[in-house]
C-alpha positions in Angstrom: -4.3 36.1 -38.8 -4.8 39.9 -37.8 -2.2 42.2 -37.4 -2.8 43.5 -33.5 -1.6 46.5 -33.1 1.2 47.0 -30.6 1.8 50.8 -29.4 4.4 51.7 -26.6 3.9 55.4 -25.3 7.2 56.4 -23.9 5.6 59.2 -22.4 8.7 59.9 -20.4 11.2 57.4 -21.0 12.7 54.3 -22.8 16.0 52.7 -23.3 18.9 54.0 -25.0 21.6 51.2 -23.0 25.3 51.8 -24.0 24.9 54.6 -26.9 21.7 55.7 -28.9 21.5 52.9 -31.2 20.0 50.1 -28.4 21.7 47.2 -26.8 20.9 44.4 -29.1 22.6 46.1 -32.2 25.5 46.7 -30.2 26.3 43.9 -27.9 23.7 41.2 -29.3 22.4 41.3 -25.9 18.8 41.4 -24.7 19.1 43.4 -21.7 15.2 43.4 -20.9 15.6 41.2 -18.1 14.0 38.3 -19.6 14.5 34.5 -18.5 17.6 33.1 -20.7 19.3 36.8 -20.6 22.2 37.7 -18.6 20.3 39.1 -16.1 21.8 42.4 -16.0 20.7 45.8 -17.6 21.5 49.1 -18.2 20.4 49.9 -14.4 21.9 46.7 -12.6 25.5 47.2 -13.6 26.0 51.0 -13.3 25.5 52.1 -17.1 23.3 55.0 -17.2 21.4 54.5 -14.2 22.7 56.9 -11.1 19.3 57.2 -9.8 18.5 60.2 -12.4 14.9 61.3 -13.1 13.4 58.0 -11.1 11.9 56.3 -13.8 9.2 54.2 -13.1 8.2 51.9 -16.3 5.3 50.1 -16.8 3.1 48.3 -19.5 -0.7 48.2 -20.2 -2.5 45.8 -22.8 -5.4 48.2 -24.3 -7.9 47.7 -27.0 -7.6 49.5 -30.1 -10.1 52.2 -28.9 -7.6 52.8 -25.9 -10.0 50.4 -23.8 -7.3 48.7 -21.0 -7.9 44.5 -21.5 -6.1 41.5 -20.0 -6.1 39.4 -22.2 -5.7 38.8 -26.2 -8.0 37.1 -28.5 -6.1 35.4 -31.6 -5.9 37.5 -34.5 -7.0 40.6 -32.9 -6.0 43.8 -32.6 -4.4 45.4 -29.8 -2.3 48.8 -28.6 0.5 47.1 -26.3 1.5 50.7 -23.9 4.7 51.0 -22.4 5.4 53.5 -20.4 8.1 55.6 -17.9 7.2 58.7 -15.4 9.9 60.3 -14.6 11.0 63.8 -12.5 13.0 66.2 -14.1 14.2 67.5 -17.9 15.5 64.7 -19.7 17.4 65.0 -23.1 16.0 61.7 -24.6 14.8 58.3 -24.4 15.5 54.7 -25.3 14.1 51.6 -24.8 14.3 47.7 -25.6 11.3 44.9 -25.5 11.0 41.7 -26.1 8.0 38.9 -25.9 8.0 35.8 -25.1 5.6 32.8 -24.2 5.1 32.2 -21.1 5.1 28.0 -21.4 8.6 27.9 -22.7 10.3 30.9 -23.1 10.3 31.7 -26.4 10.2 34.6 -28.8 6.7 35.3 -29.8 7.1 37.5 -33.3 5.3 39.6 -35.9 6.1 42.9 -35.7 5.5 45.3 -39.0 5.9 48.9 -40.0 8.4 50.6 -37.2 7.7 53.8 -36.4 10.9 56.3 -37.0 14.3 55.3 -35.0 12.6 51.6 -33.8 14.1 48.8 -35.6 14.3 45.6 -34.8 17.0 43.1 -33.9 16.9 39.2 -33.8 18.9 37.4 -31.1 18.9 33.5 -30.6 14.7 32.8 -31.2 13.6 36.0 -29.8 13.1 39.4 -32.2 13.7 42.1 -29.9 12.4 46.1 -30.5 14.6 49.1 -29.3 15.3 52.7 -30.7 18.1 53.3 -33.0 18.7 56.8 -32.0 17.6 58.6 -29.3 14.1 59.0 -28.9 11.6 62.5 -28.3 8.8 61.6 -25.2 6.2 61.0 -27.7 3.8 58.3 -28.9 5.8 55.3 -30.5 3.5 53.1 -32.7 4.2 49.0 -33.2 1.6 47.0 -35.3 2.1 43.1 -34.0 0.6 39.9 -35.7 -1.2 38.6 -33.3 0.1 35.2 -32.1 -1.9 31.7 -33.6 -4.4 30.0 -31.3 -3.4 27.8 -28.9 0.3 29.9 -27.9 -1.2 30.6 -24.6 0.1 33.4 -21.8 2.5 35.4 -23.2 5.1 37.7 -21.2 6.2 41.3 -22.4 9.5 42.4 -21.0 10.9 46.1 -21.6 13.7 48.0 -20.5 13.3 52.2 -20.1 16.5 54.5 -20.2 15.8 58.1 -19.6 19.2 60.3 -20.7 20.3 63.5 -20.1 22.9 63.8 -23.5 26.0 64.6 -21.9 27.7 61.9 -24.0 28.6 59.8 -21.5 26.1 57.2 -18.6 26.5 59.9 -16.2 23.2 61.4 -14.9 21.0 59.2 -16.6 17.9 56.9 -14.9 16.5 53.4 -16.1 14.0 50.9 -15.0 12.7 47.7 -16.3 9.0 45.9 -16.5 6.7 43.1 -17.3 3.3 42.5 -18.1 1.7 39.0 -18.8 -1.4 38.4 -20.7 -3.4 35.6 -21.1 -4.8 34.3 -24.5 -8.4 34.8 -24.2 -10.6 31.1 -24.5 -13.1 31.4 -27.0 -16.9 30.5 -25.1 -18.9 27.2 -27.1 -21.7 28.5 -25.9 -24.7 30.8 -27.3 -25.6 32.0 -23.9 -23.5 34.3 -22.0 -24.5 33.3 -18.6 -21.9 35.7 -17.0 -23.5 38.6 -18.6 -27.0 37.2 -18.8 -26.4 37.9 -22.7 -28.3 35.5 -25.4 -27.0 35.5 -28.9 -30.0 34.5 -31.6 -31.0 32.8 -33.7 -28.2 30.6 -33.4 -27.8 29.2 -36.5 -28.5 32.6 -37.8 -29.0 33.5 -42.0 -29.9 37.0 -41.7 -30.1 38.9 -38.5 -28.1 38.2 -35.5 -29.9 39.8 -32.4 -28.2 40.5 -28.7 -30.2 40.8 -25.9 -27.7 41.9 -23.0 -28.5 43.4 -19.2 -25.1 45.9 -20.3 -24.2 48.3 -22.7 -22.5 47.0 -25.9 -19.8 49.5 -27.7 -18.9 46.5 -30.5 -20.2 43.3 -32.0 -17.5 41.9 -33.9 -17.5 38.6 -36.0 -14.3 37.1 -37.2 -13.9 33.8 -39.3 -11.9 31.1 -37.1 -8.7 32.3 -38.2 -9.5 35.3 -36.4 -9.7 37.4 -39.7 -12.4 40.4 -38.9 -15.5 40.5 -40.9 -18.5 42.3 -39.4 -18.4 45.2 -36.9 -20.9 47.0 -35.6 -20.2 49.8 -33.3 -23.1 51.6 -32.2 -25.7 51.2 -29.9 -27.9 48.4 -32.4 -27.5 44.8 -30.6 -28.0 43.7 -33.9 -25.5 42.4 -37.0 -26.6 41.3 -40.2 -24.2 38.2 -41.6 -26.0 37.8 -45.2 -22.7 38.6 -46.6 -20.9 35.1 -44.9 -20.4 31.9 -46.4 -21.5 29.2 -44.5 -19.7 28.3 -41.7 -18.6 28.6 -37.9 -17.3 32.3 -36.9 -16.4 33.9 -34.2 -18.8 37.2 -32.6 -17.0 39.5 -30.1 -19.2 41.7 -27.6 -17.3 44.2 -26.6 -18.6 46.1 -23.8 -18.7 49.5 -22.1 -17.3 48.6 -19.6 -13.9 47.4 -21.1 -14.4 44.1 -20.5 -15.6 41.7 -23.6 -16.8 38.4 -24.0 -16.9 35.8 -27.1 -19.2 32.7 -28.5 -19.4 30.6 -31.7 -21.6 31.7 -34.2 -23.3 29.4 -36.8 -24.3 31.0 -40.2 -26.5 28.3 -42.2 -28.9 29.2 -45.1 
């Protein structure tokens, strides 16, 4: 399993709910807006939300070269982006997020190494992520383990408070967001009709060639645990996979464009 890497830019604004230290630890409330919470938060019911600022939230799924994608491949990584405009001089930022599968609903897990004032907070089956003190409008970082094959669509739900630190839910804006992404179905085939790519030989031994009508930015091969092995990242449509054991893998062509596609790969000697 590979960790994906999760960030959420609060460019302008994220969640800070009753006080600085996030709903969850406070209440044990999600407040995120999520099926199976109470439905209210921070901006339904009055608390910090008089229309301040107008935040306007929003999430992207991006590669880890910033590259925006809609949809996840098992064990990769991935930047998760979630962010507020907002008019006027805020004081500070808060926020709380929580994922969830799409089938049933619940809590989709994995998050590691918290960037400063982020913790996170387990309710019921779901882990949520929120700030424990008030946040600056800068870059927050969240590395992820990527869910296992098979977990299918998967919904990200945040909530964005933008404060002005009078001490009280006077003045303040909020706004909440989701984003669903889809898990990514690996292609059994060594010809990538939609691209007019070929991948060969296939078996391979030595050389792995990719002849492609588009530009290429990364070939990636992972085993079928989606544990990376090989990357090559310039302009050569070529990988060498001597250094693999026998076995079925996984390549990744990641293209210019953003977009990317994905095929078995057979290494035999």
């Amino acid at each position: 399993m590979k960790i994906l890497s999760l960030v959420l830019i609060i460019l302008s604004s994220i969640i800070i709910m009753a006080n600085r230290s996030g709903r969850s630890a406070v209440s044990g409330n999600g407040a995120t807006t999520a099926p199976g919470e109470s439905g209210t938060h921070c901006g339904s019911f009055g608390c910090h939300f008089s229309g301040s600022f107008d935040p306007v939230a929003s999430i992207r799924l991006l590669s880890t070269d910033s590259m925006p994608v809609n949809a996840y491949i098992p064990g990769e990584e991935y930047i998760i982006e979630v962010n507020a405009d907002y008019t006027g001089n805020p004081a500070g930022f808060g926020f709380q997020m929580v994922a969830l599968k799409s089938s049933d609903n619940s809590g989709v897990s994995g998050y590691e190494n918290l960037p400063n004032r982020v913790r996170s907070v387990n309710i019921g089956n779901r882990q949520y992520i929120e700030q424990s003190n008030i946040l600056e409008p800068k870059p927050i970082h969240l590395n992820w383990e990527a869910p296992e094959e098979g977990t299918g669509a998967i919904d990200l739900y945040a909530a964005v408070n933008v404060v002005n630190g009078n001490g009280s839910t006077s003045g303040d804006g909020a706004d909440t967001t989701r984003l669903q992404i889809i898990e990514e179905q690996l292609s059994n085939t060594f010809e990538l009709a939609s691209r007019d790519t070929r991948i060969y030989p296939n078996p391979a031994s030595s050389i792995v060639n990719v002849q492609s009508n588009q530009d290429i930015r990364e070939i990636i091969v992972m085993d079928i645990s989606g544990r990376k092995l090989l990357s090559q990242s310039n302009a050569q449509k070529t990988i060498d996979v001597r250094g693999l054991d026998k076995g079925i893998y996984i390549m990744i062509l990641n293209y210019s464009d953003g977009t990317r596609e994905s095929s078995r790969l057979s290494v035999q000697f």
